[in-house]
Each structure stands twice: as C-alpha cells, then as structure tokens.
Biopython code that builds the backbone (N, CA, C, O; Angstrom):
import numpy as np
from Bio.PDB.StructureBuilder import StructureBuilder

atoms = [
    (1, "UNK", "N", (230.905, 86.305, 237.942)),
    (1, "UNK", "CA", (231.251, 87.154, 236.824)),
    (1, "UNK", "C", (232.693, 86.868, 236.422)),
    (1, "UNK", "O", (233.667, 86.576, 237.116)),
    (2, "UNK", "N", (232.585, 87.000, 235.360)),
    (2, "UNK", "CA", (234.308, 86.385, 234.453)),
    (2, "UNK", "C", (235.300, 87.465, 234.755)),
    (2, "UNK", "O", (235.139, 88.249, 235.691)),
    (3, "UNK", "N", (236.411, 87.493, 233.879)),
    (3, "UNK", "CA", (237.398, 88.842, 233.913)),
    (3, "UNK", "C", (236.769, 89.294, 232.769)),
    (3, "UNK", "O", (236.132, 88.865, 231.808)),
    (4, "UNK", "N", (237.345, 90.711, 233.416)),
    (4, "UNK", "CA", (236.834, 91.502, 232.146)),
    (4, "UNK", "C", (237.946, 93.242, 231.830)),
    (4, "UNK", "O", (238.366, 94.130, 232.572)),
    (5, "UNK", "N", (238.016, 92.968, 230.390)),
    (5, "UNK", "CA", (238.537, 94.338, 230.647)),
    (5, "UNK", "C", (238.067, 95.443, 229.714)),
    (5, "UNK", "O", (237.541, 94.996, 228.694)),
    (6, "UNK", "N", (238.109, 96.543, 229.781)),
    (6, "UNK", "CA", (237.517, 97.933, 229.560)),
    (6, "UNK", "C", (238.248, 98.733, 229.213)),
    (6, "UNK", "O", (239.123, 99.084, 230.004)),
    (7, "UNK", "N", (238.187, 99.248, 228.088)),
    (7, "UNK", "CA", (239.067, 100.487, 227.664)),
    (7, "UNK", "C", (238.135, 101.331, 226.829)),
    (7, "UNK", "O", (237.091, 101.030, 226.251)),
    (8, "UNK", "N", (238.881, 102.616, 226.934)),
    (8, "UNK", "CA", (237.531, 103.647, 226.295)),
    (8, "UNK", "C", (238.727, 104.562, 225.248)),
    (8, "UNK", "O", (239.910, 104.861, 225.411)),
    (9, "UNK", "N", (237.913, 104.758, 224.340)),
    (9, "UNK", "CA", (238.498, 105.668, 223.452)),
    (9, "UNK", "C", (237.687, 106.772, 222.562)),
    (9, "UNK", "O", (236.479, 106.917, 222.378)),
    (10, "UNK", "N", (238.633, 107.373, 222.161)),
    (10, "UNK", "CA", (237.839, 108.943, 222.089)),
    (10, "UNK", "C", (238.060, 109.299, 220.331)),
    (10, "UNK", "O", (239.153, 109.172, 219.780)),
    (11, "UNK", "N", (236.989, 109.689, 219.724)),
    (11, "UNK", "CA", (236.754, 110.208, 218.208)),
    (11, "UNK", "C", (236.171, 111.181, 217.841)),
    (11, "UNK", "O", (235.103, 111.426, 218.403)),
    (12, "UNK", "N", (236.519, 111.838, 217.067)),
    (12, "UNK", "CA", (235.651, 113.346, 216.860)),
    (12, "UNK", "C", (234.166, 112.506, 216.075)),
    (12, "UNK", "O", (233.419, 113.316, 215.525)),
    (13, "UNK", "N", (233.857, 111.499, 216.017)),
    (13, "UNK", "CA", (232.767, 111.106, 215.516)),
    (13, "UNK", "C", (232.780, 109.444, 214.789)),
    (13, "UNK", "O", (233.662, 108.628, 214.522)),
    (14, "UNK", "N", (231.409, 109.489, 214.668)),
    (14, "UNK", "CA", (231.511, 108.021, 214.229)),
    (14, "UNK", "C", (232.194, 107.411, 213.253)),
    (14, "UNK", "O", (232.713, 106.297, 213.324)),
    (15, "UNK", "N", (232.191, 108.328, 212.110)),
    (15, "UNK", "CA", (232.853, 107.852, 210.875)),
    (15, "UNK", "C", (234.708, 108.057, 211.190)),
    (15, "UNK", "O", (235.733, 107.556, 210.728)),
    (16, "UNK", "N", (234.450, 108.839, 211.985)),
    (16, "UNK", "CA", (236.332, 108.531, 212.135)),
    (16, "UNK", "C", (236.528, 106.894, 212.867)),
    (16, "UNK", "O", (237.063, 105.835, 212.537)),
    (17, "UNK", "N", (235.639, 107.496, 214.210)),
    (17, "UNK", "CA", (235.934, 105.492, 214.578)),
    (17, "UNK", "C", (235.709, 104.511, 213.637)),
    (17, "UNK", "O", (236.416, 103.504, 213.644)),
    (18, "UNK", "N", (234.800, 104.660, 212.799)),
    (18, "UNK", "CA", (234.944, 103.326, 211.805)),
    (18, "UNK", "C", (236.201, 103.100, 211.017)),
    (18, "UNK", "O", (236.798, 102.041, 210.825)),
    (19, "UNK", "N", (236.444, 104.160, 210.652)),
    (19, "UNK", "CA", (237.349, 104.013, 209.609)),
    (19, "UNK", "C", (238.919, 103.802, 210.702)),
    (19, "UNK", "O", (239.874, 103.165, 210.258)),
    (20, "UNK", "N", (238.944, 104.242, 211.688)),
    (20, "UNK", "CA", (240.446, 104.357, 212.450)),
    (20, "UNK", "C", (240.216, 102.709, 212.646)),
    (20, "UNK", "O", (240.987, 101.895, 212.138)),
    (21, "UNK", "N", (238.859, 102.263, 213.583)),
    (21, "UNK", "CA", (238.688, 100.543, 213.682)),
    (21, "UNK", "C", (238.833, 99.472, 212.385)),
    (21, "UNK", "O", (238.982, 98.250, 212.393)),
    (22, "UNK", "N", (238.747, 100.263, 211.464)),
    (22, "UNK", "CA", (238.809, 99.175, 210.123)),
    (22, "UNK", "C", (240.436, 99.489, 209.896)),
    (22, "UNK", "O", (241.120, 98.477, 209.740)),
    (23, "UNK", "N", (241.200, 100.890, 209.856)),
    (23, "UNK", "CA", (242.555, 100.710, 209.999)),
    (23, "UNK", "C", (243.566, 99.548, 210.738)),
    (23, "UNK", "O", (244.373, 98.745, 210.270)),
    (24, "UNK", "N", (243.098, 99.874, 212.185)),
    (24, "UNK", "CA", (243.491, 99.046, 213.004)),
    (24, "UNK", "C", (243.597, 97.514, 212.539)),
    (24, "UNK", "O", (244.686, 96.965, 212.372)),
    (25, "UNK", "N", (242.296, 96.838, 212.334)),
    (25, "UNK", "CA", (242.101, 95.680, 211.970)),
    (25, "UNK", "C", (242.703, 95.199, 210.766)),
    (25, "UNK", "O", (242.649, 93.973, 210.671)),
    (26, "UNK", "N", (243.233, 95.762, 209.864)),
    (26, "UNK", "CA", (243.955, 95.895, 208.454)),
    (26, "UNK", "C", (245.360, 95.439, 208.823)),
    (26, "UNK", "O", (245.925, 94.424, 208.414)),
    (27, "UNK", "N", (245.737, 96.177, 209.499)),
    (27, "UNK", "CA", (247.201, 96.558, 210.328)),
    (27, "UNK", "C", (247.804, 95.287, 210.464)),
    (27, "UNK", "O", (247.430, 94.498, 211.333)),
    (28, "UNK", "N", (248.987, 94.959, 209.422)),
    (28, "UNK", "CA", (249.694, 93.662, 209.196)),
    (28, "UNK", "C", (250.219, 93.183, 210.911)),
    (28, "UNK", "O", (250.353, 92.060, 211.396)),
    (29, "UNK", "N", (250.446, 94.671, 211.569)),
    (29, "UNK", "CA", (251.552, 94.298, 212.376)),
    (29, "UNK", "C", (250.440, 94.043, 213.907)),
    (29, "UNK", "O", (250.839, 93.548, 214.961)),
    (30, "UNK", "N", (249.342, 94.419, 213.698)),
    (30, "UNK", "CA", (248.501, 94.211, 214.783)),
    (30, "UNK", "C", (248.235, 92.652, 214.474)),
    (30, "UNK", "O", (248.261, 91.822, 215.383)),
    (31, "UNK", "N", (247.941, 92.260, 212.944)),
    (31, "UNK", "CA", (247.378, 90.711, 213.041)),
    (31, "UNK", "C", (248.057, 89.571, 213.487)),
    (31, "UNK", "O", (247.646, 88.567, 214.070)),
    (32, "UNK", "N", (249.362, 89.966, 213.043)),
    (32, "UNK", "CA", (250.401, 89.277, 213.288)),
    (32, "UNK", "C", (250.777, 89.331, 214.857)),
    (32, "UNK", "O", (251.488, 88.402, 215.241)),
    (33, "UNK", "N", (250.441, 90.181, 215.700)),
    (33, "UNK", "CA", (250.533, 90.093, 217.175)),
    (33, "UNK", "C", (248.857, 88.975, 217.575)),
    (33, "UNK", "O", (248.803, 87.903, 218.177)),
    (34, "UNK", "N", (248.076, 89.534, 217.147)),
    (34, "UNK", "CA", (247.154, 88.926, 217.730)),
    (34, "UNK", "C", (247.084, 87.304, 217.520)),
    (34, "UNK", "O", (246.638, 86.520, 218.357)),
    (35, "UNK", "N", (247.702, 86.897, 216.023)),
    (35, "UNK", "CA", (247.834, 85.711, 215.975)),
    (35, "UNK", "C", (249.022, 85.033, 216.624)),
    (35, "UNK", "O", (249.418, 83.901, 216.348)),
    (36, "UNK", "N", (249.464, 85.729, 217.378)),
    (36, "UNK", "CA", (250.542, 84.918, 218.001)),
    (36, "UNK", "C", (249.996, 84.986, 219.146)),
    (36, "UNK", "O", (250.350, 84.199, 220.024)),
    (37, "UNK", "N", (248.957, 86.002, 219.396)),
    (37, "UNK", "CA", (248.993, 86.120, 221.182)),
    (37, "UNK", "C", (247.686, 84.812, 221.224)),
    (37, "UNK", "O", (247.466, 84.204, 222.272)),
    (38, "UNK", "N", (247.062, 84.580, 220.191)),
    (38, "UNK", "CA", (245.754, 83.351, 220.301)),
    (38, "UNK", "C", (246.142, 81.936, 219.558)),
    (38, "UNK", "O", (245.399, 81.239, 218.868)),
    (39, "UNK", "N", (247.802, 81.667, 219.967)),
    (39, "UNK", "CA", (247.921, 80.443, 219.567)),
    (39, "UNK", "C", (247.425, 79.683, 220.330)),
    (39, "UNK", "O", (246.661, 78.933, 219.722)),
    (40, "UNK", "N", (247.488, 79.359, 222.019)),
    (40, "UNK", "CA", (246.713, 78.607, 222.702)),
    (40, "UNK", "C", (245.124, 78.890, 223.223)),
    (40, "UNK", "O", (244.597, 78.762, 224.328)),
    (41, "UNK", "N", (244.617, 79.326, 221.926)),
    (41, "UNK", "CA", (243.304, 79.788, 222.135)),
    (41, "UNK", "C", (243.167, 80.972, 222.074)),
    (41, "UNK", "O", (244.131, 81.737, 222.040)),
    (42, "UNK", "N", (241.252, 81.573, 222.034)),
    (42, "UNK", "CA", (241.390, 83.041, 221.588)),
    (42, "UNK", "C", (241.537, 83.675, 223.171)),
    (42, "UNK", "O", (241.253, 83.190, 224.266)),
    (43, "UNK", "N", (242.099, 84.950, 222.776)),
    (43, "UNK", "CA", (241.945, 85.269, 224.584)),
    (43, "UNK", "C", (240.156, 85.911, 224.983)),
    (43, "UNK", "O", (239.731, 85.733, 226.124)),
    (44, "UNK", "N", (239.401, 86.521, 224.082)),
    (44, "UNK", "CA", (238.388, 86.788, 224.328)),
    (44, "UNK", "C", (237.237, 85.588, 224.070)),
    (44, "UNK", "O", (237.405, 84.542, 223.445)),
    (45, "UNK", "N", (236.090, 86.031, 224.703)),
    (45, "UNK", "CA", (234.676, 84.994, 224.318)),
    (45, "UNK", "C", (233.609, 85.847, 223.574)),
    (45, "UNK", "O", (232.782, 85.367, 222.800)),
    (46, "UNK", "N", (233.738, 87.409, 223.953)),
    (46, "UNK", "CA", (232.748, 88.067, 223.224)),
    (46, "UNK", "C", (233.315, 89.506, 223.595)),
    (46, "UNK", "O", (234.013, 89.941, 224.511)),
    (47, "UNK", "N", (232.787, 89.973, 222.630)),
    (47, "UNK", "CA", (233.937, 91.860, 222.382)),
    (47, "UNK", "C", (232.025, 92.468, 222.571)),
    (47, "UNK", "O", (231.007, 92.028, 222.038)),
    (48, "UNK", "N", (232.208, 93.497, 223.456)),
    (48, "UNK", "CA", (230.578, 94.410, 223.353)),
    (48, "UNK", "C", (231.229, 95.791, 223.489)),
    (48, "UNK", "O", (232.045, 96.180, 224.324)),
    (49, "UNK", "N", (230.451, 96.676, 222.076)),
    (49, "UNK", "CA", (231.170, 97.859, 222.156)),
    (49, "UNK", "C", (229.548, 98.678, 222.367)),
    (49, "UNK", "O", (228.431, 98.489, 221.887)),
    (50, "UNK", "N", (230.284, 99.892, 223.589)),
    (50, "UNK", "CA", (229.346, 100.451, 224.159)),
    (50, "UNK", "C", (229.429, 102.040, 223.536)),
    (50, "UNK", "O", (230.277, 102.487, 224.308)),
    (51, "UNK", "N", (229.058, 103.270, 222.555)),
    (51, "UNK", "CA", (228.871, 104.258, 222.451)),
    (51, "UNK", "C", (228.308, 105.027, 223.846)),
    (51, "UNK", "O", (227.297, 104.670, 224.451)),
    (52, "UNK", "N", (229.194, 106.183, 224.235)),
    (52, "UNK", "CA", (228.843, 107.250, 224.844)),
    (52, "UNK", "C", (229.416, 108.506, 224.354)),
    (52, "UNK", "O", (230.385, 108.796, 223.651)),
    (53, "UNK", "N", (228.492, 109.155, 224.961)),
    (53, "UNK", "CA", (228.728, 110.633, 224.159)),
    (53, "UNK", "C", (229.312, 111.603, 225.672)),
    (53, "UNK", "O", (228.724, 111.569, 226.753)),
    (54, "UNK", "N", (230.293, 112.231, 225.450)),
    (54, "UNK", "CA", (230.178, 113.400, 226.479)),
    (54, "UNK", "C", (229.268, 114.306, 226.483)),
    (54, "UNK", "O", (228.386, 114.484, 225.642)),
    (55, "UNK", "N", (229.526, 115.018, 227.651)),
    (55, "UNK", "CA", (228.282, 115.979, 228.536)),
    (55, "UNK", "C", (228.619, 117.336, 228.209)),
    (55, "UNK", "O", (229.802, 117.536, 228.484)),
    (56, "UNK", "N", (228.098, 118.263, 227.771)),
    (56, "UNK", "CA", (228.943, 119.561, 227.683)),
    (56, "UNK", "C", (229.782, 119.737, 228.979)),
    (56, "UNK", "O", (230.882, 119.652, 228.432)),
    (57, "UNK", "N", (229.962, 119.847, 229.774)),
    (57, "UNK", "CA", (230.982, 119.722, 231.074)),
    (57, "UNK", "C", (232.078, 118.509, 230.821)),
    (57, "UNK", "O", (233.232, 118.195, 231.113)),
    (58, "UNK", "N", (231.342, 118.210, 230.345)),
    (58, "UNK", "CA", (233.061, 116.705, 230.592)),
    (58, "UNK", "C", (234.098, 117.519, 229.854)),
    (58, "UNK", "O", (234.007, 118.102, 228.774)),
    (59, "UNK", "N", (235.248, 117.401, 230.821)),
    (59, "UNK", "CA", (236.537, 117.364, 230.558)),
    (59, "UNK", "C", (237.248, 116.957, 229.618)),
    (59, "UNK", "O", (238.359, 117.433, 229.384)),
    (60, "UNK", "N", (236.521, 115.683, 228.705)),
    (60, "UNK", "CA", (237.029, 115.160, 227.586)),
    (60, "UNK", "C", (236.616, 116.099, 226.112)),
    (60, "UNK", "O", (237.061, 115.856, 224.990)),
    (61, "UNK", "N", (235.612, 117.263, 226.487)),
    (61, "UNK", "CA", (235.239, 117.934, 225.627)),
    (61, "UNK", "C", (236.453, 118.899, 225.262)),
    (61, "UNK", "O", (236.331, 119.732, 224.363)),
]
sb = StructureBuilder()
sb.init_structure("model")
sb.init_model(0)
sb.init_chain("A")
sb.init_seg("    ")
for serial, (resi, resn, name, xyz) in enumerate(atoms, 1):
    if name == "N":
        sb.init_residue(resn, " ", resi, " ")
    sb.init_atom(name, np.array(xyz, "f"), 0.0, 1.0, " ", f" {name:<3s}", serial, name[0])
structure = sb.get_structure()
C-alpha cells in the first residue's frame, strides 16, 4: 500500500461544500502554491472523496 493522506472536513451541507470546494480551487493564491509545489511532478496519483454524515451522538454535531 502507497502513502496516503486523509483529512476530513466539516459543512453544514452539500451545497456549502461545493461551493466552499469551487472557492478554494478559484483561489489565485492556492494555485499559485500548488503550482509551485508540482514543479517536479504532481504530488498526488488519484484524490477519492468519501461523504459521511454524523450520528446524532457525534460530538461533531
């Protein structure tokens, strides 16, 4: 198994994540990092985004 890394983030709903993820990706100052950070290649091979929902008990509620 390769490296891998994992981060989770939290939205009051889907349409906010789309629109905060299409922000992000817009974001002069994010592109401009990422194209510097993939001059000797990209650092990823494949991005998989996983939806979960909290539990009425979770803490993140």
């Amino acid at each position: 198994m390769g490296k891998h890394l994992v981060h989770g983030l939290a939205f009051p709903n889907r349409e906010a994540r789309d629109k905060a993820w299409k922000a992000f990706a817009a974001d002069p100052v994010w592109q401009e990092a990422r194209k510097e950070s993939e001059k000797n290649g990209k650092l990823t091979d494949k991005v998989d985004s996983v939806i979960v929902m909290a539990t009425d008990y979770s803490p993140v509620k």
